[in-house]
C-alpha positions as CSV (number, residue, x, y, z in Angstrom):
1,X,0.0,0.0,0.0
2,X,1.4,3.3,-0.9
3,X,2.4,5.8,1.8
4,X,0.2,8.9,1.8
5,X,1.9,12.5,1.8
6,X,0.8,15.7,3.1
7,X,1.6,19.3,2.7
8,X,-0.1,22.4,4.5
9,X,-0.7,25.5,2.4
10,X,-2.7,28.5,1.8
11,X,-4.9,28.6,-1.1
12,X,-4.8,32.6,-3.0
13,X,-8.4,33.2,-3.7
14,X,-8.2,36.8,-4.7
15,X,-7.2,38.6,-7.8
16,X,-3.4,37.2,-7.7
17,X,-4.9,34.1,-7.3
18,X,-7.1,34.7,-10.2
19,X,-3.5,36.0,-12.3
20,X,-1.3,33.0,-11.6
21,X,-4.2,30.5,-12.3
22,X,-4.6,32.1,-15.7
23,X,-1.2,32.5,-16.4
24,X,-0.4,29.0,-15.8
25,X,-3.2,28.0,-18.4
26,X,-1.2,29.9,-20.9
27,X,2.1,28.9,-20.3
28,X,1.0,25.0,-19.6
29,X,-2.3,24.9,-21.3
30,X,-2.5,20.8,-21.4
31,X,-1.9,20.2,-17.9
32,X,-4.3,20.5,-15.1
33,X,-2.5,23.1,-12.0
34,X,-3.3,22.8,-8.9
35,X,-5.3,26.1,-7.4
36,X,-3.1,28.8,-6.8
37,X,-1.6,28.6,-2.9
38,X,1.2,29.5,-0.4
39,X,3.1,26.6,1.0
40,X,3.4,26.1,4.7
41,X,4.6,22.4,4.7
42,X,6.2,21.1,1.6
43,X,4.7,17.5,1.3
44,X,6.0,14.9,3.4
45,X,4.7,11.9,5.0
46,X,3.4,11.9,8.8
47,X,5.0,10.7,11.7
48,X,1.8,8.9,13.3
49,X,-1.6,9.6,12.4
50,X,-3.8,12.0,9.6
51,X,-5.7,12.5,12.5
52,X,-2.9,13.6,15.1
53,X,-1.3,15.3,12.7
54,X,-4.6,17.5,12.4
55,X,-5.0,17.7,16.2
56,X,-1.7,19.0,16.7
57,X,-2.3,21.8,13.9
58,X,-5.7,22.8,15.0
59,X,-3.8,23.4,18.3
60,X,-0.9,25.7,17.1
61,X,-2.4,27.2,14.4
62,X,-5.1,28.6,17.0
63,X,-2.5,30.6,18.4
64,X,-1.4,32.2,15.6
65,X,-2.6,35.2,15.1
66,X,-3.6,35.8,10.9
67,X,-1.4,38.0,9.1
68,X,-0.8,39.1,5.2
69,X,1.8,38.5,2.6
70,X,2.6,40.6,-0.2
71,X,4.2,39.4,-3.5
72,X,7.3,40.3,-5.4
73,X,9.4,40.0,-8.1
74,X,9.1,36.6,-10.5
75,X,11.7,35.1,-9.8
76,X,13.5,31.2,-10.8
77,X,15.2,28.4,-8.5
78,X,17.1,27.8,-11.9
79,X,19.4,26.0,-12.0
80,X,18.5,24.0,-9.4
81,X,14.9,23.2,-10.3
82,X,13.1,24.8,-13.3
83,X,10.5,26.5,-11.5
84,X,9.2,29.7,-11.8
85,X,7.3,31.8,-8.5
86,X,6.4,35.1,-7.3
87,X,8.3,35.8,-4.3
88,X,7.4,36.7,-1.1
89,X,8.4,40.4,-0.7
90,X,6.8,41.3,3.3
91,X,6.1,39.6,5.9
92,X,7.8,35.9,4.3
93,X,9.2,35.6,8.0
94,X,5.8,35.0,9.3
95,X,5.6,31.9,7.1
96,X,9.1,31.1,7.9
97,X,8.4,31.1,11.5
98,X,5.2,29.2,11.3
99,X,7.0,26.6,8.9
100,X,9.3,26.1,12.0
101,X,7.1,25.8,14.3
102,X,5.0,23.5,12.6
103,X,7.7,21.5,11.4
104,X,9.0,20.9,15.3
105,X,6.0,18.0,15.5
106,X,5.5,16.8,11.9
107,X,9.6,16.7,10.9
108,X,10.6,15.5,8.1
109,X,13.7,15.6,5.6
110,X,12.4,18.1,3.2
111,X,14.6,18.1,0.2
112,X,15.0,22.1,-0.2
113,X,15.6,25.2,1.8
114,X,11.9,26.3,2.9
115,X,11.6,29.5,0.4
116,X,8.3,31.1,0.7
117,X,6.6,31.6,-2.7
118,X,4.1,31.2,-5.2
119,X,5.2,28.7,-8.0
120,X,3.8,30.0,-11.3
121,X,4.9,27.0,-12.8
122,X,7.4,24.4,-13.1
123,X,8.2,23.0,-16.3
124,X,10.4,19.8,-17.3
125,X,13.1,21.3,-19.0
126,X,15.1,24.6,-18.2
127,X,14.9,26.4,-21.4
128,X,10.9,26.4,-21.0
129,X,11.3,27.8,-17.6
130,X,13.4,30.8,-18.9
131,X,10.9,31.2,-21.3
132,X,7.8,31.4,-19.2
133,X,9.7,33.1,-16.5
134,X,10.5,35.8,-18.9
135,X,6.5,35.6,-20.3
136,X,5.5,35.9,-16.4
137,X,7.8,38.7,-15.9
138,X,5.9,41.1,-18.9
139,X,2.4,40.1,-17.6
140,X,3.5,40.7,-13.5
141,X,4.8,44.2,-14.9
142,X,1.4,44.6,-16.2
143,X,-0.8,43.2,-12.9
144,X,-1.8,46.6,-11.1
145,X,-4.1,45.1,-8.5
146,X,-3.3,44.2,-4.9
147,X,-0.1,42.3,-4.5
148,X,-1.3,41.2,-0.9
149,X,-2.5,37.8,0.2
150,X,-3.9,37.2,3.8
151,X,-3.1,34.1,5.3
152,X,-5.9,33.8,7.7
153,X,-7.0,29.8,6.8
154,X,-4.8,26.9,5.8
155,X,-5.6,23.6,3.9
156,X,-4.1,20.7,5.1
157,X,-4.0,18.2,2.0
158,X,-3.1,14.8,1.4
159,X,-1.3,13.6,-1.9
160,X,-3.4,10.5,-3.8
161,X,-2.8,8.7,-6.7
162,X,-0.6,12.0,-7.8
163,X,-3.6,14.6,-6.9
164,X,-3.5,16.3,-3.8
165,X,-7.1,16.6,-1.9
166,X,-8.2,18.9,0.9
167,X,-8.3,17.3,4.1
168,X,-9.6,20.0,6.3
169,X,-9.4,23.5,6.6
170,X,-7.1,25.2,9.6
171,X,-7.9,28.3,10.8
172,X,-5.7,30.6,12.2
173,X,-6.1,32.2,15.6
174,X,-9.1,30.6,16.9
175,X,-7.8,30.9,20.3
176,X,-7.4,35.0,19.8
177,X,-10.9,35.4,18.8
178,X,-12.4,33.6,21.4
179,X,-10.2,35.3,24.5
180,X,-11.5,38.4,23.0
181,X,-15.1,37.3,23.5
């Protein structure tokens, strides 16, 4: 039986959201992308259960307290990977420091640097990543809406069969709303 992976992330359900989605269709238009999202937890597989695993983030994300993100530059992790993302330009400590804390209980060996980011895409061969990072470079230049992105809900999702599905939604800062009450 196959070993189930999880990630935490962020989904971006506003008007960046709306511009990576559709610049993914025209950069990869015969592949289906996954909706638009900050990562949290890079996938990895649990150390016990789904359901402790969910316990234990329903816990410490109560005491976080919501914050936003706002979006840079496009940027590559050529030549490493041929990927193409927005940055994180404010505030990427935040998810830096909640990546931490999070990872303290659910460890695992994640194979990069935790980067916060936005992947546009992330192609198969280098040359099409220098292509579409230059294509998403002329259309960010041209994107004149907000560049911010609360993080105020995660998505913990578990990896099947290649898709990832949502699991169950996190909130943040539960705990803050209900001492002010």
């Amino acid at each position: 039986m196959p070993i189930s992976r999880y990630a935490l992330v962020t989904y971006v359900r506003n008007s960046v959201g709306e511009f990576v989605e559709e610049l993914r269709r025209e950069l990869h238009p015969t592949k289906v992308h996954p909706a638009a999202h900050l990562t949290i937890l890079p996938p990895r597989e649990l150390p016990g259960t789904e359901i402790a695993a969910l316990e234990f983030l329903e816990d410490a994300c109560s005491h976080v307290i919501p914050f936003h993100v706002e979006l840079g530059d496009v940027e590559t992790f050529l030549p490493t990977t041929p990927t193409v993302f927005l940055q994180v330009k404010r505030a990427a400590y935040r998810m830096r420091e909640l990546h931490d804390q999070l990872s303290g209980k659910l460890c695992c060996d994640e194979s990069w640097p935790y980067i916060p980011h936005l992947t546009i895409v992330k192609t198969e061969r280098d040359e099409e990543a220098r292509a579409a990072y230059q294509i998403a470079r002329e259309r960010w230049a041209q994107f004149f809406g907000s560049r911010q992105v609360p993080v105020e809900e995660l998505m913990f999702v578990r990896e099947v069969d290649g898709d990832w599905q949502d699991v169950a939604p996190v909130p943040l800062g539960r705990r803050q709303l209900s001492s002010k009450l």
